[in-house]
C-alpha positions in Angstrom: 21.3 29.4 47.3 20.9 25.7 48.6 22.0 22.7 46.9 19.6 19.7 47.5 20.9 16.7 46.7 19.6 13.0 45.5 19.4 11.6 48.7 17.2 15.0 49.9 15.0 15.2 47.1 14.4 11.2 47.2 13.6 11.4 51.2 10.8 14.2 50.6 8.9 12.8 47.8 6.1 10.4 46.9 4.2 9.5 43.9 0.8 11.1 45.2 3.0 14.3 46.1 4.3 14.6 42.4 1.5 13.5 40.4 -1.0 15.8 42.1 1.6 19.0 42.1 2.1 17.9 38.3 -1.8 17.7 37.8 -2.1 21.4 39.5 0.3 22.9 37.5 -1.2 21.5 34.0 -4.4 23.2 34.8 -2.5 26.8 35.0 -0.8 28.9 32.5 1.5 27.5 29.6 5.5 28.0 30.1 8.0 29.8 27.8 10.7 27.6 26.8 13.6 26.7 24.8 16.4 23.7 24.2 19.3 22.9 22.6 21.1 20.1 21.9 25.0 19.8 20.6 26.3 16.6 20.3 25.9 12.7 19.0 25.0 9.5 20.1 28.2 8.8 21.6 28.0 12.2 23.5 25.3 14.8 23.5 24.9 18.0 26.0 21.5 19.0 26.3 20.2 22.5 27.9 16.2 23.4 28.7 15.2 26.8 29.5 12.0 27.7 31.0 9.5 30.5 32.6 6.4 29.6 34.3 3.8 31.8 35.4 3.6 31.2 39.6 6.9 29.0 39.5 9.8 30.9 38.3 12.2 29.8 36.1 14.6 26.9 35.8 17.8 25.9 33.8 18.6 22.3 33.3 21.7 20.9 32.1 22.9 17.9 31.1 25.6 15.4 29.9 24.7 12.2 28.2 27.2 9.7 27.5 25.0 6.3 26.3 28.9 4.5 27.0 28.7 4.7 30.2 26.4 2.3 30.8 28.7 -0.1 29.1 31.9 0.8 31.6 32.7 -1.6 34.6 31.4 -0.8 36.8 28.4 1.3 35.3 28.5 5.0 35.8 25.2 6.9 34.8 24.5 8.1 31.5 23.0 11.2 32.3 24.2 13.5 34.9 22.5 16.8 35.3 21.9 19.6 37.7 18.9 21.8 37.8 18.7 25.6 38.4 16.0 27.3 40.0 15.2 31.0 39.6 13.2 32.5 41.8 10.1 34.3 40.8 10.0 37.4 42.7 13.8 38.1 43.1 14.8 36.8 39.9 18.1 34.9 41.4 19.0 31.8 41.9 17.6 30.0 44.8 18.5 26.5 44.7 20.6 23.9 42.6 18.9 19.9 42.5 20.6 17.3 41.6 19.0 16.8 38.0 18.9 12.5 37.6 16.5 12.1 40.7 14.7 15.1 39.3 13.9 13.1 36.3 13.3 10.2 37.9 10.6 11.0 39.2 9.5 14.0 37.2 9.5 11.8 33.9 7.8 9.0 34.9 5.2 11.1 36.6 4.8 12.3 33.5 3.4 9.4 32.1 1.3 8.2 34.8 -0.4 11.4 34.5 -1.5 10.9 31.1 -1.7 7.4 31.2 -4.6 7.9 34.1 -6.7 9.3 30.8 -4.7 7.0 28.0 -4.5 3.8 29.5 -7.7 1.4 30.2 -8.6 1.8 34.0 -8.9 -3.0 33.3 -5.4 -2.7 32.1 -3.7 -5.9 33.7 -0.4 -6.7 31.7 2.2 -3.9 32.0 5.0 -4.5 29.8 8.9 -2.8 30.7 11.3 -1.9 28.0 14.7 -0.9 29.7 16.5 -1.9 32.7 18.2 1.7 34.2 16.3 4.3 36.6 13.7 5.7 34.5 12.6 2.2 33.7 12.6 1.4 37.1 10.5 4.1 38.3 7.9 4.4 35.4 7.3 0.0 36.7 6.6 1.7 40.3 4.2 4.9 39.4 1.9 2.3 36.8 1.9 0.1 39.6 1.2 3.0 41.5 -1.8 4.6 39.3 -2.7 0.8 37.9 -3.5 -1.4 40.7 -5.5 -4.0 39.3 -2.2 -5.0 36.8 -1.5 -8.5 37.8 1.7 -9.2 35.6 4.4 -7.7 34.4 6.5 -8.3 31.5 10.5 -6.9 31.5 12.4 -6.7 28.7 15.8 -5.0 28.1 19.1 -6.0 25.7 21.2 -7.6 28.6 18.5 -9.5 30.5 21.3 -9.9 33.3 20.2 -6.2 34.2 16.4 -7.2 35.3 17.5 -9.8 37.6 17.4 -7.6 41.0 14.0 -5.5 39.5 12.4 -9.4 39.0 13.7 -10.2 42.3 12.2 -7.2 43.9 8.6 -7.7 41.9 8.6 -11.5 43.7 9.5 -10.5 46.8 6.3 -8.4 46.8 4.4 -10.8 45.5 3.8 -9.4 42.1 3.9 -11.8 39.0 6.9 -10.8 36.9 8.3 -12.4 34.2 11.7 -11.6 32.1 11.0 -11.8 28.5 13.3 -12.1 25.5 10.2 -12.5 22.6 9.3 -9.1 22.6 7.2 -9.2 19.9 4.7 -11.8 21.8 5.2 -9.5 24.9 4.0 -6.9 22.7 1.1 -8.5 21.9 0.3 -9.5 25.7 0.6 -6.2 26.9 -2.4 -3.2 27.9 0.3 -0.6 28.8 3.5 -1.0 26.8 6.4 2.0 28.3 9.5 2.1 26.7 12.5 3.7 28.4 15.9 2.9 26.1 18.0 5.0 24.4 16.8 2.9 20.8 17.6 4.6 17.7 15.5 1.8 15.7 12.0 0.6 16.5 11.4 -1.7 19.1 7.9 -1.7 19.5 6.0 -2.7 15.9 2.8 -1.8 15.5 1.7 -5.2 14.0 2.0 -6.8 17.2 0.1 -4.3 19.1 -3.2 -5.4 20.0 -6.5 -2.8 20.2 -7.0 -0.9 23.1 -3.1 -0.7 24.2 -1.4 2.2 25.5 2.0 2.9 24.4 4.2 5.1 26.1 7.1 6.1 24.8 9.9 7.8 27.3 13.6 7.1 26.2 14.0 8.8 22.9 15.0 12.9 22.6 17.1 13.0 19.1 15.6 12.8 15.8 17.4 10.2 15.2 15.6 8.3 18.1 12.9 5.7 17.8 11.4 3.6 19.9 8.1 2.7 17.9 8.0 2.0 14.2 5.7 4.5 12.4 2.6 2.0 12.3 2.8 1.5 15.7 1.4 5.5 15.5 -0.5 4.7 12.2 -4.1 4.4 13.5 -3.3 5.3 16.9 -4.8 8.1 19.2 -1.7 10.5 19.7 -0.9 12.9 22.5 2.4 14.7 23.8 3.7 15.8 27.0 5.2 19.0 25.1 4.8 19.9 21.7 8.4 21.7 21.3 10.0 18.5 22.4 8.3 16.2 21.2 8.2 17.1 17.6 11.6 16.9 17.7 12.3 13.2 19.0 12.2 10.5 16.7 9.0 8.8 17.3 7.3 11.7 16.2 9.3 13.3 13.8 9.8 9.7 11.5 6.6 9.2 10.8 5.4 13.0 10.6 8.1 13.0 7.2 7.1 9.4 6.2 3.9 10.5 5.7 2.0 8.2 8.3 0.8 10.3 10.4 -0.3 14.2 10.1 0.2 17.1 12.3 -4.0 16.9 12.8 -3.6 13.2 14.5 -1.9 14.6 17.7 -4.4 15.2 19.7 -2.9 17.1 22.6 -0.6 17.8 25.2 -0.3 17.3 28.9 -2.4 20.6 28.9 -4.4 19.6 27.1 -5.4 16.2 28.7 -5.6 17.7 32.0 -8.1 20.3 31.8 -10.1 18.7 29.2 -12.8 17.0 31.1 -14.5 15.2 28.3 -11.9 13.5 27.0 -12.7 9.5 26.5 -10.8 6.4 25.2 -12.9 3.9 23.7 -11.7 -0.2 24.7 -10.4 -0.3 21.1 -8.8 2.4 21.1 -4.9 2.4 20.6 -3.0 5.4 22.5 0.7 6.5 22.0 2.1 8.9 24.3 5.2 11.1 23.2 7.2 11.5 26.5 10.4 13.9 25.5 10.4 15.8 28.5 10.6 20.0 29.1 12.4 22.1 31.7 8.8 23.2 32.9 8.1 19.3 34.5 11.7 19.5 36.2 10.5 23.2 37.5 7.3 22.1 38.4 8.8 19.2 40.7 11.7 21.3 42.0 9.3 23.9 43.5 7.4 21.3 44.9 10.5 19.7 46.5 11.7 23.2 47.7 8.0 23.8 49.2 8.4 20.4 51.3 11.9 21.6 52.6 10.1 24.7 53.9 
């Protein structure tokens, strides 16, 4: 059994790497799988179970403590560890360390729907958030996006974007910190939002036609990082239906009414291997990131395949 740590798993990867062993696995077989969560939002300890046709299994736990972001100095909010079962033994063959995992298994996520959802003209990416997922989903739109020429960041303590503003300057990318988030909103072609919000931050009145939303942070039902007219009128798709039906931005407006089971479109299957799919410029998109243990499976194996 090997345990691969951040530093390892960081060293062996690259956007291209993930998104294409992402992409290859979407156009396979579907995975078993099933959560839990016990907890709050002062503490929460969340567990994902998962088989996968070709890739095993995998086990992910986690602890999330939203406080410790607040502590001086900051310790991370989540920290988890993924297990890896192997397919044709059955036993455990390896242990990653689960927060570089996700960031780069969640925000590759996204950019792999947001290659269909979002315009291909899209030029004004707007950031909600300020820790590591935030971080990373700014690099894979740049990544997938090339022709954005600003970006917008917005987060609660604006002191927290200084060294990611820096770092956009530095490369010669326009950047700008924002506190009028509604007006960023209404800027923005790609909007991704990764906070822990339990009430709307993104309102649908500000978002202009032909935006695509992406929505990352929330898990809990009682998490919401779009009000419900933000999803209103908009073209809806999820990265995995069991998760995401639970989170907050989908589950709100599903009980409120404003939206119907019918207007989610799809899932990361889905979007993958249909080849026809098309957005129109008008077209508003929302994408329901919550996460499943199948993407942190999916990226583990392909980490474990680079070590070999």
């Amino acid at each position: 059994m090997r345990l691969i740590s951040a530093q390892c798993i960081s060293s062996l990867l690259d956007w291209d790497g993930v998104l294409d062993a992402l992409h290859t696995a979407h156009l396979g077989p579907r995975p078993v799988g099933d959560s839990f969560f016990l907890g709050d939002s002062e503490f929460g300890l969340l567990g994902r179970g998962v088989i996968l046709p070709g890739f095993g299994a995998g086990v992910k736990v986690a602890s999330m403590c939203p406080a410790n972001g607040l502590a001086t100095p900051p310790c991370p909010v989540e920290d988890a560890a993924y297990v890896v079962i192997d397919e044709k033994h059955k036993s455990i063959s390896a242990i990653l360390d689960g927060p570089e995992i996700s960031r780069w298994k969640t925000p590759a996520d996204s950019a792999l729907a947001g290659r269909r959802l979002s315009r291909e003209d899209s030029s004004v990416l707007l950031v909600l958030g300020a820790g590591p997922i935030a971080k990373s989903v700014l690099e894979v739109y740049l990544h997938i996006r090339p022709g954005i020429r600003e970006v917008l960041l917005w987060n609660r303590t604006p002191e927290k974007l200084k060294e990611t503003h820096a770092h956009l300057a530095s490369r010669g990318i326009s950047a700008k910190i924002v506190q009028d988030l509604n007006s960023a909103v209404s800027c923005a072609d790609i909007i991704a939002s990764a906070t822990s919000s339990a009430t709307p931050l993104i309102f649908g009145e500000f978002v202009k036609p032909g935006t695509h939303i992406d929505l990352l942070g929330g898990y809990r039902p009682d998490m919401q990082e779009a009000d419900s007219s933000a999803l209103a009128n908009a073209r809806i798709f999820v990265d995995d239906r069991s998760t995401a039906m639970v989170s907050g931005d989908i589950q709100i407006p599903l009980l409120a009414g404003v939206i119907s089971q019918d207007q989610i479109e799809g899932d990361l299957y889905d979007l993958c291997q249909d080849s026809s799919f098309v957005r129109s410029q008008e077209d508003i998109t929302v994408y329901k990131n919550a996460g499943g243990a199948h993407f942190d499976l999916i990226v583990s194996q392909y980490v474990l395949s680079r070590l070999k």
